[in-house]
C-alpha positions in Angstrom: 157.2 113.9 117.7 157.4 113.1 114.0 154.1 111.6 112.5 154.2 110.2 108.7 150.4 109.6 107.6 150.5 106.9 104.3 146.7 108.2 103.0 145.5 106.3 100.1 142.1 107.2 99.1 140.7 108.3 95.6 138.8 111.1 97.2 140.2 113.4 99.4 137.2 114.9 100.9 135.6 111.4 102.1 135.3 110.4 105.6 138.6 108.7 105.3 139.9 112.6 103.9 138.5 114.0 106.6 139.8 111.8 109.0 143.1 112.4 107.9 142.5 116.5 108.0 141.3 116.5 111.3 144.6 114.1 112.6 147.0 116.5 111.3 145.5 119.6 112.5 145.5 118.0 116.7 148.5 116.7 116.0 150.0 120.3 114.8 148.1 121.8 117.5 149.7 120.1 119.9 153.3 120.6 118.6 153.8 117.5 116.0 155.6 117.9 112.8 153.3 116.2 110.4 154.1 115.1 107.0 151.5 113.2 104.6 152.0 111.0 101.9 148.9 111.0 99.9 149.9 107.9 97.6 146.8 108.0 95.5 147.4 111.5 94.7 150.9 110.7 93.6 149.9 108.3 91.8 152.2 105.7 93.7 152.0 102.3 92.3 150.8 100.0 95.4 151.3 96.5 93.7 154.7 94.7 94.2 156.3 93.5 91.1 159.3 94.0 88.7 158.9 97.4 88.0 160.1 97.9 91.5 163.6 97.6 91.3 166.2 99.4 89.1 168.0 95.6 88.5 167.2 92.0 89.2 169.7 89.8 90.3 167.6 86.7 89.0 165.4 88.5 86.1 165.2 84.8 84.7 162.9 83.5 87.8 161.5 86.5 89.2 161.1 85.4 93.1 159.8 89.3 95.2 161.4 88.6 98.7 164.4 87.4 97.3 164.5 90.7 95.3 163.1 92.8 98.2 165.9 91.4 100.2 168.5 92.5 98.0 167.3 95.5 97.1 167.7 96.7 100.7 170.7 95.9 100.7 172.3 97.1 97.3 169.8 100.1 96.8 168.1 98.4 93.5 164.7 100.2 94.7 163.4 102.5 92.3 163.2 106.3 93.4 159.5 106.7 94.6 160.4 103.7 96.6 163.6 105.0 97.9 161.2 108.3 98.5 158.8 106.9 100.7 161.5 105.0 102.7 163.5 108.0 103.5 160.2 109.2 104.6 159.6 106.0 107.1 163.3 106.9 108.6 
């Protein structure tokens, strides 16, 4: 099985860190592929807003889902975005 674990936490060795440590290692022991993204670490931006998209088709009245929407659609998602969705696939 393929396991993506979406960590966010500003210090990697909390309990949280730890937790996160210990899932991946049973989960490798017992044959998973793991993959982690630690989106503090990248500095990921966790707030939805503008900055999200590579073009707005109404920039005028900025309205998210309608953006969202489209953005799945045409693509308009910036990169690290685009990144972490690949990821969810």
């Amino acid at each position: 099985m393929n396991t993506l674990i979406v960590f966010v936490h500003p210090n990697p060795n909390s309990f949280n860190g730890r937790l996160k440590n210990k899932a991946i290692e049973c989960l490798i022991e017992q044959g998973h592929e793991v993959q982690v993204s630690d989106l503090f670490a990248m500095n990921f931006k966790c707030t939805a807003d503008q900055g999200d998209f590579t073009s707005l088709i109404r920039p005028e009245n900025f309205d998210l889902q309608l953006e969202q929407r489209e953005a799945m659609v045409t693509g308009a998602f910036t990169e690290d975005i685009k990144i972490e969705q690949k990821k969810l696939k």
